[in-house]
C-alpha positions as CSV (number, residue, x, y, z in Angstrom):
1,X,-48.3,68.1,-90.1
2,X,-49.6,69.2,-93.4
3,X,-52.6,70.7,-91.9
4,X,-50.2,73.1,-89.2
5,X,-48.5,73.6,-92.4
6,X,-51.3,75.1,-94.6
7,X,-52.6,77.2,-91.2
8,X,-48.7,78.6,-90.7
9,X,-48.4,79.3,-94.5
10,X,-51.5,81.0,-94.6
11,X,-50.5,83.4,-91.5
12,X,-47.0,83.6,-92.9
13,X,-48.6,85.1,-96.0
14,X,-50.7,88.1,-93.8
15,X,-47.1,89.3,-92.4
16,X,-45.9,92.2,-94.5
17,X,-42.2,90.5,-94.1
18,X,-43.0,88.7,-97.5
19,X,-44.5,88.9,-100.6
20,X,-45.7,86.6,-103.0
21,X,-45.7,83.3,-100.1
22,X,-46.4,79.9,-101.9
23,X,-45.7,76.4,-101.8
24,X,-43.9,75.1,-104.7
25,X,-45.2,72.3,-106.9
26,X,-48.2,72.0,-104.1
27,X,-45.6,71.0,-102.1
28,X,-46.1,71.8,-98.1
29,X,-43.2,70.9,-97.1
30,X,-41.4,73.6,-99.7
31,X,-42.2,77.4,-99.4
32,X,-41.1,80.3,-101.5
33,X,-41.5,84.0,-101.4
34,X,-39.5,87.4,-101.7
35,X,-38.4,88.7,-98.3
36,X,-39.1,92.3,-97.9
37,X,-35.9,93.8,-95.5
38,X,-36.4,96.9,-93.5
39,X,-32.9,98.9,-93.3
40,X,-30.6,99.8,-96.1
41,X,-28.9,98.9,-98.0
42,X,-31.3,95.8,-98.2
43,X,-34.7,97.7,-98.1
44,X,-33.8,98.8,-101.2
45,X,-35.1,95.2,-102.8
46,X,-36.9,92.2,-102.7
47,X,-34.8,89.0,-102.1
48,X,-36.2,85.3,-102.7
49,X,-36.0,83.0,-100.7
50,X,-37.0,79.0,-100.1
51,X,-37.9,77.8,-96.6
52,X,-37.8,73.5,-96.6
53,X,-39.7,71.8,-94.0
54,X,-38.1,68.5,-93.3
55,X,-40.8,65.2,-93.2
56,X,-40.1,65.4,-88.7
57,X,-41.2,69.5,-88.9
58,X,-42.2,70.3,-85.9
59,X,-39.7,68.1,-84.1
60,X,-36.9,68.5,-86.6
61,X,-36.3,72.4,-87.9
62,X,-37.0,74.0,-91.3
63,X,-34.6,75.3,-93.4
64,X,-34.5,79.0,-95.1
65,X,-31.9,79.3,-98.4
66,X,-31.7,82.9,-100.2
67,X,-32.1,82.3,-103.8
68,X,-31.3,86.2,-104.5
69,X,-27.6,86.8,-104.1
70,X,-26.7,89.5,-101.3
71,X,-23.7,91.0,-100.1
72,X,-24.4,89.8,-96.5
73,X,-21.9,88.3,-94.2
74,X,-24.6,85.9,-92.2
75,X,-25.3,84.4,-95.8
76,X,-23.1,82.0,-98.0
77,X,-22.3,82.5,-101.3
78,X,-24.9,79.1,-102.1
79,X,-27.8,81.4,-99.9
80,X,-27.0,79.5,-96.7
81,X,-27.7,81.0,-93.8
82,X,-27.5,79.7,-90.1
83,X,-30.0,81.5,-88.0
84,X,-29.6,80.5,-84.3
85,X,-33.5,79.6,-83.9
86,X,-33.5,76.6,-86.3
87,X,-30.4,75.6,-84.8
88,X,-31.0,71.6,-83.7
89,X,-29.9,72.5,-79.9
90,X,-32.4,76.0,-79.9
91,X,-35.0,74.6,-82.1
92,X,-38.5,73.6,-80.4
93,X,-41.9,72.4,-81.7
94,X,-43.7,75.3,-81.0
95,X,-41.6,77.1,-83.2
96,X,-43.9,78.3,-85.4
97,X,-42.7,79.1,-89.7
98,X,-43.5,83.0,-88.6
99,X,-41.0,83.2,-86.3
100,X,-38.5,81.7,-88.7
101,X,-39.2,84.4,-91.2
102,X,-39.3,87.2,-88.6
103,X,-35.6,86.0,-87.2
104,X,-34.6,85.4,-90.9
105,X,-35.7,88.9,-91.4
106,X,-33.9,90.3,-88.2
107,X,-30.5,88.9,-89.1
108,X,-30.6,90.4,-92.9
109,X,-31.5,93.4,-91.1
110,X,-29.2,94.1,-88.7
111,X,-25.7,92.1,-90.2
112,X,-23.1,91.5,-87.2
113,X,-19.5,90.4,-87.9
114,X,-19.6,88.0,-85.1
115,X,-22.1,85.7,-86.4
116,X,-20.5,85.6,-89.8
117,X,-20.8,82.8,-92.4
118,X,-18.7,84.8,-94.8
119,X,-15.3,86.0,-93.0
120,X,-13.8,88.7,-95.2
121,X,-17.4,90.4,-95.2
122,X,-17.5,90.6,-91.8
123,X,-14.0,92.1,-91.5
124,X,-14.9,94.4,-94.2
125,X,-18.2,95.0,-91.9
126,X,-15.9,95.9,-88.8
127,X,-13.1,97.6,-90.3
128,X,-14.7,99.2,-93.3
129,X,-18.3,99.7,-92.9
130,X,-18.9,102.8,-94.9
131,X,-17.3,100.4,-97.9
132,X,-19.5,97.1,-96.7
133,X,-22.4,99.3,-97.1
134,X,-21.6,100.6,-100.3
135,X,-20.9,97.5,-101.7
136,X,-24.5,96.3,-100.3
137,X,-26.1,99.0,-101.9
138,X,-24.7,98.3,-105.4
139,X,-25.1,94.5,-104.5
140,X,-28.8,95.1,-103.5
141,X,-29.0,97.5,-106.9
142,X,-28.0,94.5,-109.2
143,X,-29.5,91.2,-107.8
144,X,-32.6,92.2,-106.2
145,X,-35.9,91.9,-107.2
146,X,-38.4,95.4,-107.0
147,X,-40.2,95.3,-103.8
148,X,-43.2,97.3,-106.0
149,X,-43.6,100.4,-103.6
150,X,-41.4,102.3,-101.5
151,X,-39.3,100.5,-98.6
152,X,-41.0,100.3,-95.7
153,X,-39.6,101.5,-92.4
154,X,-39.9,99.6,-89.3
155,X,-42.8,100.9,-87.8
156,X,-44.6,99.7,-90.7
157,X,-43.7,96.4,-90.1
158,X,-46.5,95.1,-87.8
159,X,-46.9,91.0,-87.6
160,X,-49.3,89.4,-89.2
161,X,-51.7,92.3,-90.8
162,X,-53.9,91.8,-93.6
163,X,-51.2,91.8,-97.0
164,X,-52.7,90.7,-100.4
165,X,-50.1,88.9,-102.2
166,X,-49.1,90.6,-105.9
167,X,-47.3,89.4,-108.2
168,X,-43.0,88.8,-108.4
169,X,-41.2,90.8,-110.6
170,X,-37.9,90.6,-112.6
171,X,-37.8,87.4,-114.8
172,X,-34.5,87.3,-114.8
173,X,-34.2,86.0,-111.8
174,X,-34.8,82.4,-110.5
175,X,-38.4,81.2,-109.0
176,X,-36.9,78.3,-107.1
177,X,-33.3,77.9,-105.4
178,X,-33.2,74.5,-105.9
């Protein structure tokens, strides 16, 4: 397991999705990174994230938590978020850690109010969505780290492509959600 690990983190960190991939403490089982999103309001910053791999990975599913807050209705206000392909009934072995940050990605990207962890967001999403997106924006503003460059738009976004890792930015913000 900690060999498919090391091979999935290292073509994890090629994907422009993310920036600044790493295990914590040497830890394989434990990854953290920033998440780069795509569409506003979200594109507007870089939001950290920790993916946990449990000791059955591949049979068992890994875990993503958002360590940056964000105004999002498919995440709690802890960073939970329940993505339907590390679901124990979807989840399968050849899932590979890519895939989980791609759909990760994809949800943050495109927030529906059916698949809501956060009611009142996704009523505000439905009924309101010139305010939910405002209140994204200036969510986004406050709590999330620079992406150092301009957003990226999603023909940019090409999986996996040769991406250098830099270097995080903002200290005030925590390296680790745990």
């Amino acid at each position: 397991m900690a060999q498919r690990l090391a091979k999935e983190l290292a073509e994890c960190r090629r994907w422009e999705g993310v920036r600044d991939l790493r295990s914590v403490e040497r830890n394989v089982l434990r990854w953290e990174g920033l998440l780069l999103p795509n569409t506003p309001p979200y594109n507007m910053g870089a939001f950290r994230f920790e993916l946990t791999f449990p000791p059955e990975y591949p049979l068992a599913p890994p875990r993503a938590t958002l360590c940056t807050p964000i105004y999002h209705p498919a995440v709690d206000p802890h960073g939970g978020v329940c993505q339907t392909l590390t679901n124990h009934k979807e989840w399968k072995p050849t899932t590979r850690a890519l895939q989980v940050l791609q759909d990760l990605l994809q949800l943050l990207d495109h927030p529906d109010p059916q698949w809501a962890l956060r009611p009142e967001l996704a009523r505000e999403l439905r009924d309101q969505p010139q305010v939910f997106y405002r209140k994204a924006e200036e969510h986004t503003h406050r709590h999330a780290e620079p992406r150092h460059g301009p957003p990226r738009t999603l023909e940019d976004m090409t999986p996996p492509s040769g991406n250098p890792s830099g270097t995080s930015g903002g200290s005030q913000h925590p390296t680790s959600c745990s």
